[in-house]
C-alpha positions as CSV (number, residue, x, y, z in Angstrom):
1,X,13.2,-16.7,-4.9
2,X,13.4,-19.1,-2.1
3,X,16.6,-16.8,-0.8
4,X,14.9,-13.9,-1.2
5,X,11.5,-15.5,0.5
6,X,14.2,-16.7,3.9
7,X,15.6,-13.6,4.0
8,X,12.4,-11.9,4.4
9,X,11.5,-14.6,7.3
10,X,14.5,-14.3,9.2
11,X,14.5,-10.7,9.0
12,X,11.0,-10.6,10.0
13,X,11.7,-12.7,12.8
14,X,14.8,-10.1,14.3
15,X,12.6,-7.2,14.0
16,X,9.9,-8.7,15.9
17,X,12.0,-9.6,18.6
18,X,13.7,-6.6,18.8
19,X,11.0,-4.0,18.0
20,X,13.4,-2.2,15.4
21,X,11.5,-0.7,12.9
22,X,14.5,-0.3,10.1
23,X,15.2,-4.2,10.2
24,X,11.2,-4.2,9.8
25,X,11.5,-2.3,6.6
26,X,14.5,-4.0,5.2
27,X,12.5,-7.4,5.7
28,X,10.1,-6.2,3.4
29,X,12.2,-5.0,1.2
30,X,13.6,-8.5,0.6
31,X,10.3,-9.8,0.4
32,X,9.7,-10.5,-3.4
33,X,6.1,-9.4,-4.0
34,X,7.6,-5.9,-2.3
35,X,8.7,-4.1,-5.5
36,X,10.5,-1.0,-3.8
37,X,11.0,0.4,-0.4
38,X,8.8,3.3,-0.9
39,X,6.0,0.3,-1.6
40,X,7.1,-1.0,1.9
41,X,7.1,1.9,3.7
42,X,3.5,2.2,4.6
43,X,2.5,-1.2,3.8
44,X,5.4,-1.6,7.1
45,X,3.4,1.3,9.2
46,X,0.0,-0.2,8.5
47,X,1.2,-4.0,9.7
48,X,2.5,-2.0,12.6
49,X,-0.9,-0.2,13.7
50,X,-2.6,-3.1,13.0
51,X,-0.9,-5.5,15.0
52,X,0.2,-3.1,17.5
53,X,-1.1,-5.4,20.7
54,X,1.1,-8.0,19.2
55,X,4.4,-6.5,18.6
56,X,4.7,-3.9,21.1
57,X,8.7,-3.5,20.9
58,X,7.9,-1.3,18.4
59,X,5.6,1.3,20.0
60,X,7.5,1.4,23.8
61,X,9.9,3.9,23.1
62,X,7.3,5.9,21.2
63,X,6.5,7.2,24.5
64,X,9.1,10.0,25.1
């Protein structure tokens, strides 16, 4: 569990940085309260809009 749980973290922490959204979804994947990827899926999109003045790596090349 405590794999799993620092997976999750540092996965987390390189999508953040680099605003790419499928490291974002594998990071929850790993987490282990996620229990699938189609569970993750919009809980990712809903972190995302919520928190979009915070991470916005992930919305600047939305703007094409």
């Amino acid at each position: 569990m405590i794999h799993a749980v620092k997976t999750y973290e540092r996965l987390a922490i390189a999508a953040a940085v680099s605003g790419d959204r499928g490291v974002a979804l594998q990071a929850l994947a790993h987490h282990p309260l996620v229990t699938s990827v189609n569970k993750a899926e919009p809980m990712l999109d809903e972190m995302l809009e919520q928190n979009k003045a915070f991470l916005p790596r992930f919305f600047a090349a939305q703007t094409v």
